[in-house]
C-alpha positions as CSV (number, residue, x, y, z in Angstrom):
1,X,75.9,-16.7,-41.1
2,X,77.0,-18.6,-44.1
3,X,78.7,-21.5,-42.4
4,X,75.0,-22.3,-41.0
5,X,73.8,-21.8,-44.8
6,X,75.1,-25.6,-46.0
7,X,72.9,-27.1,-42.6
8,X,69.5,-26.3,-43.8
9,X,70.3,-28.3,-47.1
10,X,69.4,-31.6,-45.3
11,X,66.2,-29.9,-43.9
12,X,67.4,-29.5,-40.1
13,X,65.7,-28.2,-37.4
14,X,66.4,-29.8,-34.6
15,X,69.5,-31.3,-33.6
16,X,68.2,-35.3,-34.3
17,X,68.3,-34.1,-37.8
18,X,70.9,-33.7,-39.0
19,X,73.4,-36.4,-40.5
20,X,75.7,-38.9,-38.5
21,X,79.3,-37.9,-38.7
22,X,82.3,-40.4,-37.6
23,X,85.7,-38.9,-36.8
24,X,88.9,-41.2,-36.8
25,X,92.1,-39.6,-36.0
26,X,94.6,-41.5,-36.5
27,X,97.9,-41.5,-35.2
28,X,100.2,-42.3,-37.8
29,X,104.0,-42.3,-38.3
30,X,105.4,-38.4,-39.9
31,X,104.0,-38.7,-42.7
32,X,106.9,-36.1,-44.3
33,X,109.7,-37.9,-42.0
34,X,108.8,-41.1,-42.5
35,X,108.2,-41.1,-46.6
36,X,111.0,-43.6,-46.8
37,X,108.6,-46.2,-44.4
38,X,105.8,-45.8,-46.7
39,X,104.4,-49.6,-45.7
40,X,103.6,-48.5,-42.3
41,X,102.0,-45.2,-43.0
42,X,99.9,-47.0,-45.4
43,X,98.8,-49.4,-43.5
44,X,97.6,-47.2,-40.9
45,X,95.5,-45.2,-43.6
46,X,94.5,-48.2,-45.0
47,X,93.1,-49.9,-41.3
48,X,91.6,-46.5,-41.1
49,X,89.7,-46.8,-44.2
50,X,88.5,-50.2,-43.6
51,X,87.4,-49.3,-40.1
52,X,85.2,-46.8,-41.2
53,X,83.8,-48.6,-44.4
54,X,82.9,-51.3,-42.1
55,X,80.3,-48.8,-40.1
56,X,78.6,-48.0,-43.5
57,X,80.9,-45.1,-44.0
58,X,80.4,-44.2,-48.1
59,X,82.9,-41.4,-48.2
60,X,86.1,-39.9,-46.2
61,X,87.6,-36.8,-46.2
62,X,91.8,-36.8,-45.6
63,X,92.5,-33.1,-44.6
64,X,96.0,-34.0,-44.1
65,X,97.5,-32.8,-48.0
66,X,100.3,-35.4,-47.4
67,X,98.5,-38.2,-46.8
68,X,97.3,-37.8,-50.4
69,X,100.1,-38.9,-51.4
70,X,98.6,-42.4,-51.0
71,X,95.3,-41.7,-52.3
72,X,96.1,-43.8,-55.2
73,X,97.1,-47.1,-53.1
C-alpha cells in the first residue's frame, strides 16, 4: 500500500503518533464568478491564513488552483 508508505516517515505506530492536522474550509465567494470582487475573496483567504497561523500552524496547503491566484497577496 503506497499511500500508507509516507506514514511510517514520522515513525508511527499507533494512532497518538502521528502529526496534528488542522482543516479550515472555508466558504468563500466563486472564486471564478467573483474575480471582479477580488477584496472579499481575499479577505476570506487571508482571515483563513491568520486563523490558522494563530494555532502554530507553519504551513498551508490551498488545493483550490484558483485560489492561487492570490498566493502572491
Amino acid at each position: 500500500m503506497p499511500a500508507l508508505k509516507g506514514c511510517h516517515s514520522y515513525g508511527a505506530t499507533k494512532d497518538e503518533d502521528y502529526p496534528e492536522i488542522l482543516i479550515d474550509s472555508l466558504p468563500i465567494p466563486d472564486i471564478v464568478e467573483g474575480l471582479p470582487e477580488r477584496a472579499a475573496t481575499l479577505s476570506t483567504l487571508l482571515a483563513g491564513a491568520r486563523k490558522l497561523e494563530s494555532v502554530g500552524a507553519d504551513f498551508m496547503v490551498m488545493p483550490c488552483n484558483t485560489a492561487h491566484l492570490f498566493y502572491p497577496d
